[in-house]
C-alpha positions in Angstrom: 62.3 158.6 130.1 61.0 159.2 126.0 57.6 160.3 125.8 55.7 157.4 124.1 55.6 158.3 120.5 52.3 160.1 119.5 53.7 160.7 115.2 56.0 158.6 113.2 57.5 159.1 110.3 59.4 156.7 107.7 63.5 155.9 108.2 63.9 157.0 104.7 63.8 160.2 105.9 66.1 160.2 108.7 69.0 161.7 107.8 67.2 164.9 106.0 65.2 165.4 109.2 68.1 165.2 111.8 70.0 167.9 109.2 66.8 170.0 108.7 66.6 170.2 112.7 70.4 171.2 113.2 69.9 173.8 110.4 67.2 175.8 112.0 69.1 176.0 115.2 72.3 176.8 114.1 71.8 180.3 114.8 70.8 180.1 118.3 73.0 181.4 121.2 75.5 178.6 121.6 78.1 176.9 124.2 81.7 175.1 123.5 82.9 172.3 124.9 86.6 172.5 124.4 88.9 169.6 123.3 91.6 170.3 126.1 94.8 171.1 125.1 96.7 169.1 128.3 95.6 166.4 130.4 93.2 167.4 133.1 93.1 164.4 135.5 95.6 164.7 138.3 96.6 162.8 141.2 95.6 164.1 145.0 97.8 161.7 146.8 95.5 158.8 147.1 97.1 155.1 146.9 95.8 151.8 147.1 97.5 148.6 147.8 97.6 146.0 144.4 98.9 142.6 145.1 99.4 139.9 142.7 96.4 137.6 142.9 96.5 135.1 140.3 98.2 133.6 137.1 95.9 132.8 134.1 97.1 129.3 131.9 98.9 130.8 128.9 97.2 130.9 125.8 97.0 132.4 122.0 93.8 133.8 120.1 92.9 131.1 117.8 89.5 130.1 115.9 87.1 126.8 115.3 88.5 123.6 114.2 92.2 124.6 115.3 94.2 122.5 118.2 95.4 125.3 120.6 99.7 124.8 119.9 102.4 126.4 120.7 102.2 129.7 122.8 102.6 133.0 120.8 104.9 134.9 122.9 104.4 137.8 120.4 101.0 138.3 121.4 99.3 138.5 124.7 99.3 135.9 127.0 96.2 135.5 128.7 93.4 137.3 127.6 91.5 137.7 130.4 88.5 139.4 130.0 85.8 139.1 133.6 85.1 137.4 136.3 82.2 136.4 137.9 80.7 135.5 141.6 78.0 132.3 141.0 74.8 134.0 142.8 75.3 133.7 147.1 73.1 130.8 146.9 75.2 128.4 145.1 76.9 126.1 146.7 80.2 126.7 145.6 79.8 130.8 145.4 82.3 131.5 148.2 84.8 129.3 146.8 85.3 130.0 143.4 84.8 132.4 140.3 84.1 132.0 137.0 87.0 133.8 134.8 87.0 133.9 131.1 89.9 134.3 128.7 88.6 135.4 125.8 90.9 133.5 123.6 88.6 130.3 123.8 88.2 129.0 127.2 85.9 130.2 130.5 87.9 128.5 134.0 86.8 128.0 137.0 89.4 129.7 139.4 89.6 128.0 143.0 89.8 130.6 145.6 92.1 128.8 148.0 94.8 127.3 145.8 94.6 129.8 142.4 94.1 127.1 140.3 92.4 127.1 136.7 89.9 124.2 135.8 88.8 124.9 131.8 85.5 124.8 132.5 84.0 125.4 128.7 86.4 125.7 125.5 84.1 127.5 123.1 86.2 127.4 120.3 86.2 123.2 120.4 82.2 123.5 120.8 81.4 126.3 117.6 83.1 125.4 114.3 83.1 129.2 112.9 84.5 130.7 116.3 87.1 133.5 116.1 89.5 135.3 118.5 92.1 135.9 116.2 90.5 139.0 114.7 91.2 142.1 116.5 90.9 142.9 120.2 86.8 142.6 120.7 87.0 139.0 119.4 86.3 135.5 121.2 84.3 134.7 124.2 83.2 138.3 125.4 81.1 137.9 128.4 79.7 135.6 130.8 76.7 135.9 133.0 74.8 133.5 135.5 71.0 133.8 135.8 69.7 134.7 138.6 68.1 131.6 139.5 71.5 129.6 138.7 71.3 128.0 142.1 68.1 126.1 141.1 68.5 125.9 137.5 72.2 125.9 136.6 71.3 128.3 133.7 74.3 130.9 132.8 74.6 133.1 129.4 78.1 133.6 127.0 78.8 136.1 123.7 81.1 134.7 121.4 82.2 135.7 117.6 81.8 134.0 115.0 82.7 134.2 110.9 80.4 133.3 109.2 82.2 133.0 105.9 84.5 130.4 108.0 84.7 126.7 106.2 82.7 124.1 108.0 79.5 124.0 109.7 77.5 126.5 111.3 76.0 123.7 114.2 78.0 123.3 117.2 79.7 120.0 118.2 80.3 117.9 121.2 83.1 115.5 119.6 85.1 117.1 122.0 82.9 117.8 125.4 80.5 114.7 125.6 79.3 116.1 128.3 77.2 118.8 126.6 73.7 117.6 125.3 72.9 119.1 121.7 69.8 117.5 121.2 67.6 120.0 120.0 69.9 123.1 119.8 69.2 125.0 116.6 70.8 128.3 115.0 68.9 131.6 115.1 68.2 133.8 111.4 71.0 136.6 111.3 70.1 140.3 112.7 72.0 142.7 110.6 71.7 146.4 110.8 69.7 147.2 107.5 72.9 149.4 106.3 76.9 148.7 105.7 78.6 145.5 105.1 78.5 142.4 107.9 81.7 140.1 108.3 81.4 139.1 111.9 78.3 137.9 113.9 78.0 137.6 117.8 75.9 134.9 119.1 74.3 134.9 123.1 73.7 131.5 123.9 71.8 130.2 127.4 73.9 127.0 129.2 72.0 124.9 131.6 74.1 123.2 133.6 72.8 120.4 135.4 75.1 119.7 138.5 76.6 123.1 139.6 78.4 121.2 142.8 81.5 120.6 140.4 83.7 121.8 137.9 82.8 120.1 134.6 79.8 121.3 132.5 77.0 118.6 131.9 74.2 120.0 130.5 72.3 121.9 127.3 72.9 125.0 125.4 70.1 127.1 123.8 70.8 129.4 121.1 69.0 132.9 122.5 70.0 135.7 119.6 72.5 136.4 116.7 73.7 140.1 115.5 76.0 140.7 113.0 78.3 143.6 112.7 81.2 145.1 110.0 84.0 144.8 112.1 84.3 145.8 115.9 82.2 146.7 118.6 80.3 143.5 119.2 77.7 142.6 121.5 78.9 143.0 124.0 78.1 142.3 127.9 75.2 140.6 129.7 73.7 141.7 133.1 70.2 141.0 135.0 68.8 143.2 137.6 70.1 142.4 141.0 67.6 145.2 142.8 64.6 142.7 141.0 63.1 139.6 143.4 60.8 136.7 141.7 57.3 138.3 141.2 59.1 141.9 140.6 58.5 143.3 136.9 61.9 143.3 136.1 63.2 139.8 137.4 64.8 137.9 134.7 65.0 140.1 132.2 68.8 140.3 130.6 70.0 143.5 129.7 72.6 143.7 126.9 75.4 146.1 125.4 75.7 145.9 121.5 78.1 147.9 119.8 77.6 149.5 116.3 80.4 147.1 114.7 82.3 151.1 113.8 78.9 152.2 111.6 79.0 155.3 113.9 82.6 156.4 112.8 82.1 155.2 109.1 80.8 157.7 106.3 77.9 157.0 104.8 74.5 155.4 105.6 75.7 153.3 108.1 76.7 156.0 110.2 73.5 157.1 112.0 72.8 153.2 112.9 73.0 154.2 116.5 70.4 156.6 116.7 68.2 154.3 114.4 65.9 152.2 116.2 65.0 149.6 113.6 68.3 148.0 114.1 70.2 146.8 117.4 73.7 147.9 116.8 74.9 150.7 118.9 72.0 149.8 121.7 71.3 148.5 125.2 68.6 145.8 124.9 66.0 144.0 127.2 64.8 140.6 127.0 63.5 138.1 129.1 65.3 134.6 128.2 63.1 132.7 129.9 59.6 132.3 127.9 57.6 130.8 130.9 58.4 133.7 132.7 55.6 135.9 131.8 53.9 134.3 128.9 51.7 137.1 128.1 55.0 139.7 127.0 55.5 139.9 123.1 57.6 136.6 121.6 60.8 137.8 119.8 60.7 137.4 115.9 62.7 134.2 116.3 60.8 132.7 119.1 64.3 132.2 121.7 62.7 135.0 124.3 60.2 138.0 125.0 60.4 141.3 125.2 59.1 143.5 128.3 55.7 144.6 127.3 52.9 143.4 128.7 53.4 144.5 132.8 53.7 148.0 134.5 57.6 148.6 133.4 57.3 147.4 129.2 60.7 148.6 127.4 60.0 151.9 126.0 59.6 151.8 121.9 57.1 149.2 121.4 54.5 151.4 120.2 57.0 153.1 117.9 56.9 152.6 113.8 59.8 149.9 112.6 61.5 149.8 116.3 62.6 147.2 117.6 61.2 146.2 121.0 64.1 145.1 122.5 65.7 148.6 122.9 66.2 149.6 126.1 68.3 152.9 125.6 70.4 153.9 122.2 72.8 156.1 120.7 76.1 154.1 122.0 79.2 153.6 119.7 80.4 150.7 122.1 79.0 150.3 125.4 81.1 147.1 126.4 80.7 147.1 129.9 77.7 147.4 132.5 77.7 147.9 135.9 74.6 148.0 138.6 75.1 150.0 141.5 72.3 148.4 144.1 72.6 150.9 146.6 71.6 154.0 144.4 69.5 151.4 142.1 71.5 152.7 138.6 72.4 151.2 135.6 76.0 152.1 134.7 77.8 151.6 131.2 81.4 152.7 129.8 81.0 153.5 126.1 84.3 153.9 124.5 84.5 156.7 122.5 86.3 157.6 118.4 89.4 159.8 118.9 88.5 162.1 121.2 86.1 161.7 124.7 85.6 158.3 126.8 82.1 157.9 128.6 80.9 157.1 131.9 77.0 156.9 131.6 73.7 156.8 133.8 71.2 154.5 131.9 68.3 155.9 131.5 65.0 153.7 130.1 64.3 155.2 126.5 67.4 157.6 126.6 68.8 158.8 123.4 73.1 158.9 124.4 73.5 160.8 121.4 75.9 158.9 119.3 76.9 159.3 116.2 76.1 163.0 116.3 77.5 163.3 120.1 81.0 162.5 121.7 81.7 163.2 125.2 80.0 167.0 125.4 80.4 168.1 121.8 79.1 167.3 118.4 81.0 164.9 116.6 81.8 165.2 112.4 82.4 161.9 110.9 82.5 163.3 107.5 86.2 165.7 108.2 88.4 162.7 110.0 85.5 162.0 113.1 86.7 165.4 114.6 84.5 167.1 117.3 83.0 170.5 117.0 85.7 172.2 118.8 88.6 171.2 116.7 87.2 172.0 113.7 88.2 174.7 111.3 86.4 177.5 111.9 85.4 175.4 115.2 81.6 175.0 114.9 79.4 176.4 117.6 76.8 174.0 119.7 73.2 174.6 119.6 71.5 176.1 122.5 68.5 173.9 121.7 70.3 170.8 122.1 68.1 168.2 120.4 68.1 165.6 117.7 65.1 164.3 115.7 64.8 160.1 115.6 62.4 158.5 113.6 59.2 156.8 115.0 59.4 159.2 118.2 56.9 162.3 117.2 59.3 165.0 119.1 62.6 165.9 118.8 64.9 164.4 121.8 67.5 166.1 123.9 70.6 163.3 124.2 71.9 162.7 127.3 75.2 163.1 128.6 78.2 161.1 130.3 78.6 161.6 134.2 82.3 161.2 134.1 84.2 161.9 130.8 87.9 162.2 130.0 89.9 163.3 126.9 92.1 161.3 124.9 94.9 163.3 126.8 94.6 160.8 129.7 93.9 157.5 127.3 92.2 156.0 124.6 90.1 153.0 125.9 87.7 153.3 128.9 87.5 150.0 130.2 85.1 149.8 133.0 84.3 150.2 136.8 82.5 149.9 139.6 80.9 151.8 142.7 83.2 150.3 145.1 80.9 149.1 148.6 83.6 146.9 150.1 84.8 146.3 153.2 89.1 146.3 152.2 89.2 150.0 151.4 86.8 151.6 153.4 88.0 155.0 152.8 86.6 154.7 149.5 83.3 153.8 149.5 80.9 155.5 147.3 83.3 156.3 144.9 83.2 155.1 140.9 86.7 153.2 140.3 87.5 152.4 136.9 90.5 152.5 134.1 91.7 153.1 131.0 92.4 149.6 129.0 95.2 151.4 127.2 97.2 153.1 129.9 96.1 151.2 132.6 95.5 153.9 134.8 92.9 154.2 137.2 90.5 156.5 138.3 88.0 157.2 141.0 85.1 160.1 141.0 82.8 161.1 143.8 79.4 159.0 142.7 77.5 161.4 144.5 78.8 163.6 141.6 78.2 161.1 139.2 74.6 161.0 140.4 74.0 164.7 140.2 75.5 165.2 136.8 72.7 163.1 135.7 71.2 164.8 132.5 73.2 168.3 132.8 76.0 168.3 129.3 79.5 170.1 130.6 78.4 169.3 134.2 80.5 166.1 134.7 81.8 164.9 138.0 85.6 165.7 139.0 88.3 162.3 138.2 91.5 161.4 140.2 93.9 159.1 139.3 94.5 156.4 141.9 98.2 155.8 142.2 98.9 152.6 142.6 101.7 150.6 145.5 102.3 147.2 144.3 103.2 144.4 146.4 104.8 141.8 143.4 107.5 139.4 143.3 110.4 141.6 143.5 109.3 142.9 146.9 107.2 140.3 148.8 108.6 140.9 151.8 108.9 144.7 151.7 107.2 147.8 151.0 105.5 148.2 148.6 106.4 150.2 146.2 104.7 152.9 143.5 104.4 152.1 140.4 102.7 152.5 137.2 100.0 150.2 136.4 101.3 149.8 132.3 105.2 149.2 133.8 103.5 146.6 136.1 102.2 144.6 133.3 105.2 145.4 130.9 107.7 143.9 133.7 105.4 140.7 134.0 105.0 140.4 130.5 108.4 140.7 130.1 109.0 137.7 133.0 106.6 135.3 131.2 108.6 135.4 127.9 106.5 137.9 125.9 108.7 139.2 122.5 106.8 142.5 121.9 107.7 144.5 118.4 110.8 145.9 118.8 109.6 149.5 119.2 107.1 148.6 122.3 107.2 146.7 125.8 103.9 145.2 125.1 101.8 143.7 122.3 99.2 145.9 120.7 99.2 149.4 120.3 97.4 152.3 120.9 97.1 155.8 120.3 98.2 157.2 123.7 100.5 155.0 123.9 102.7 154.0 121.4 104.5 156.3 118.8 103.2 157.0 115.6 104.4 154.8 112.0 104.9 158.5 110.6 108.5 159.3 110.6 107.3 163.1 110.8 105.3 162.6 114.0 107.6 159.4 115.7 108.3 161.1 119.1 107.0 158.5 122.1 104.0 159.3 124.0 104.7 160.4 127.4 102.1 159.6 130.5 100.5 163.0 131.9 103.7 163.6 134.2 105.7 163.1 130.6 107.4 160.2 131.4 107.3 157.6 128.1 104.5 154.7 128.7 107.1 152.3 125.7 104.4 151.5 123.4 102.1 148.4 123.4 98.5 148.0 125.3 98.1 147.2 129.1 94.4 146.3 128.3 93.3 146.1 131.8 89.5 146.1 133.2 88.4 146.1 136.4 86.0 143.1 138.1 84.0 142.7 141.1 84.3 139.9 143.5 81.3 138.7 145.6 82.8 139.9 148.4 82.1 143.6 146.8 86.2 143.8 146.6 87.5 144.8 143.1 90.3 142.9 141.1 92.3 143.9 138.4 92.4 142.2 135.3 95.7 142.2 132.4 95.0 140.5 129.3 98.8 141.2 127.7 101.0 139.5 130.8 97.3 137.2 131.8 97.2 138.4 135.1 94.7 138.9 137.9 95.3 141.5 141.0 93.6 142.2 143.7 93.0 146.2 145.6 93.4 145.5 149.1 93.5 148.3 150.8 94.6 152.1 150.8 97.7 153.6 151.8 96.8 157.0 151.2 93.2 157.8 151.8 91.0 160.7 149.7 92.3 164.4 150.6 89.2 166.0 153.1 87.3 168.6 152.0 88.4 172.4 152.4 86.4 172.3 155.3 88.4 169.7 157.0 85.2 167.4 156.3 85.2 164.3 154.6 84.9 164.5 150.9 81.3 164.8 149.2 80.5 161.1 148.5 82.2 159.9 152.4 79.7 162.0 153.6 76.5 161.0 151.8 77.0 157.5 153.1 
């Protein structure tokens, strides 16, 4: 944790102070980190078993105001993006899940049949909704309170333009069904540098009968943030460890991105490390303002801020912050994770063009961003190249610290647990510590993907754990290779397969009319060939075999039942681990491996 800050200084002077600080200790004894040359994640021979699990509606990104018509088959299918477990106490929790596809519409998926019900359609409720900008745009998470059994109270992001024609309220023409008596907009929060086009808005539902599968109830407008272009706010998570009475019970902890500042030169790019502004952050607030009436009000009255008990969020006695910061320096952390056994806060920031992020949350931790990426510095000024590769390479500083206004001493930034290059992919898309029951061969190991590739990856959490804090020290990655069980082989063996030719074949099977030059919609960098005649060769997987261009974008989710699903948004697909066919290799020692053991 920060030290509370005993000196602050004006923002104004930031930017000299950070570059003052990084003079004086460039002449210290220094380390590299070096940008590998070759992809350094290999497979040891362990396999797990992927079924097919369930087929999202089709659907196309759209905006406010628009009838959904016909099916782009261009584009991806079904862009599923979570889902969600109600708390054990509902009533329906072990028969359902909440999915949402990001395109405009959160379901409710029956366990025993696989069938959607559209639960909520956003973009028929919010006039100046958009999904049709980009990948990060649309409904982007979906949490339930932990008290949803008793007070039917759940929380979504959505995007929205603000420039869009028509009006800013939302509307019930089409869901009479949701009461909008009294909901009112919230005043803008825009980083106080660079240009704002997009804004994402967290809104409370209270639903009033949770025993079926149609929404009757309110909505409450909590917070609005607006951003440049990508890297929203992102996802929404309470406490599980935290019981009513506990300190930290109710209090909703929240990814925002830095809508690209970080990468962008000029002003804008040290928003991340600034705390007067949210963008490039992981907030706390407590939603509920009954809760503990004696915590600090927000500005715009919708909830408090942690600050009046024995665990208050960390900057609130700092010049200009902004109470609601939790931790900072994040380009965009769009996925959080709690592991209950070990009691840690997980996120997976996604990285610029060079290092993807697995990181232990910290209270008051600086994650170094926009001067950090993955171990090394990071230059946005010469192409947002990393120390290493540039020419001459420059060295790191022994004295690893950076200087952030309204905290009195200079902070060392903290690390990622788990980090790979942009040899393996260029997307981390999330994970989880897996405690299930299907595969118990890997419990206590972090399982989580590329959204590009669609690989998969496990490391040792025990490694994870103990890399806490310690730059170049980060725990070993495998790739899980993957035997699917899908149509062309129900009744056989499975067979192994990559996870991007999975969703290529399905996407194919559904009707999807990628561009000409890919298999799937989208592109990405380690993925599809360059537009540069000079440079047009395809990209080859680590093993050099060509992935065909387009995106997988898969993430990872976590059932109830603490069994992990895989989710496609280009064929709209979800898919289910069930079990491994090849467990972890043992230790040299014949042993099991470090995190089998632990447990």
């Amino acid at each position: 944790m920060v030290k509370e800050p005993k000196i602050v200084q004006p923002f104004a002077g930031f930017r000299f102070g950070f570059v003052l600080l990084a003079t004086l200790l460039a002449s210290a004894a220094v380390l590299f980190a070096q940008y590998p040359s070759r992809s350094q994640i290999s497979k040891d021979g362990t396999t797990v078993l992927l079924e097919d699990y369930a087929n999202l509606p089709l659907s196309s990104a759209t905006h406010g105001g628009t009838t959904q018509g016909a099916i782009d088959y261009k584009a991806q299918l079904g862009r599923v993006t979570s889902l969600r477990s109600e708390p054990a106490n509902a009533p329906l929790a072990s028969s359902r899940f909440f999915v949402n596809d990001q395109s405009s519409t959160v379901y409710i998926l029956d366990k025993a049949g696989k069938k959607f019900t559209p639960y909520l359609n956003v973009a028929q409720i919010f006039p100046k909704f958009v999904s049709d900008l980009g990948n990060t745009a649309g409904i982007v998470s979906f949490a339930f309170d932990p008290a949803y059994a008793k007070n039917g109270k759940f929380y979504t992001v959505h995007t929205e333009k603000p420039d869009m024609d028509g009006s800013a309220s939302p509307t019930n023409a089409r869901l009479a069904t949701l009461d909008l008596k009294g909901y009112s907009t919230t005043p803008v929060v825009n980083p106080p540098a660079g240009p704002v086009h997009l804004e994402s808005v967290l809104v409370e539902w209270t639903d009033t009968n949770i025993r079926n599968s149609t929404f009757e109830g309110t909505a409450r407008e909590i917070l609005r943030t607006g951003y440049d272009r990508n890297h929203p706010m992102a996802d929404l998570i309470f406490n599980p460890l935290a019981r009513p009475g506990d300190a930290d019970y109710g209090n909703l902890y929240i990814s925002i991105g830095d809508g690209a500042a970080g990468e962008t030169p000029g002003p804008s790019h040290m928003l991340p490390q600034r705390l007067d502004t949210l963008v490039g952050k992981i907030l706390r607030i407590t939603p509920d303002l009954n809760l503990r009436p004696k915590d600090m009000l927000s500005s715009n009255g919708r909830y408090r801020i942690p600050s009046a008990g024995p665990d208050p969020n960390p900057f609130l006695s700092a010049q200009g912050a902004r109470g609601e910061i939790y931790a900072y320096g994040f380009r965009n952390p769009h996925r959080l994770q709690w592991d209950v056994e070990t009691k840690t806060l997980i996120a997976d920031d996604i990285g610029v063009h060079y290092w993807e992020e697995v990181d232990i949350i910290t209270k008051g931790g600086n994650y170094g961003y926009a001067e950090r990426e993955g171990d090394e510095q990071f230059f946005v000024n010469d192409a947002g190249k990393t120390g290493s590769l540039m020419n001459p390479p420059v060295p790191f500083p022994e004295k690893d610290l950076l200087r952030v206004n309204g905290i009195s001493e200079p902070v060392a930034p903290l690390y990622p647990v788990a980090v790979y290059s942009h040899r393996e992919g260029d997307s981390i898309g999330n994970g989880f510590v897996y405690r299930g029951k299907l595969m118990p061969q890997l419990r206590g190991k972090y399982i989580f993907n590329d959204m590009t590739t669609g690989r998969i990856f496990y490391a040792d959490f025990a490694e994870m754990l103990a890399a806490h804090g310690r730059r170049n020290q980060q725990a070993q990655i495998h790739e899980l290779q993957i035997a699917y069980k899908g149509p062309a082989n129900a009744a056989g063996q499975p067979a192994k397969r990559r996870m991007f030719d999975i969703v290529a074949e399905t996407y194919a099977r559904k009707g999807g009319m990628p561009p000409p030059d890919r298999v799937l919609p989208g592109a990405g960098a380690a993925t599809t060939r360059a537009q540069d005649p000079a440079h047009a060769e395809p990209k080859m997987d680590p093993e050099g075999v060509a992935y065909g261009g387009g995106r997988a974008d898969i993430r990872m989710a976590l059932g109830g039942d603490g069994e992990l699903y895989v989710l496609s948004k280009s064929d709209g697909m979800i898919r289910k681990l069930t079990a491994v066919v090849t467990p972890p290799p043992t230790s040299k020692k014949g042993g099991p491996s470090k995190e089998t053991a632990s447990r």
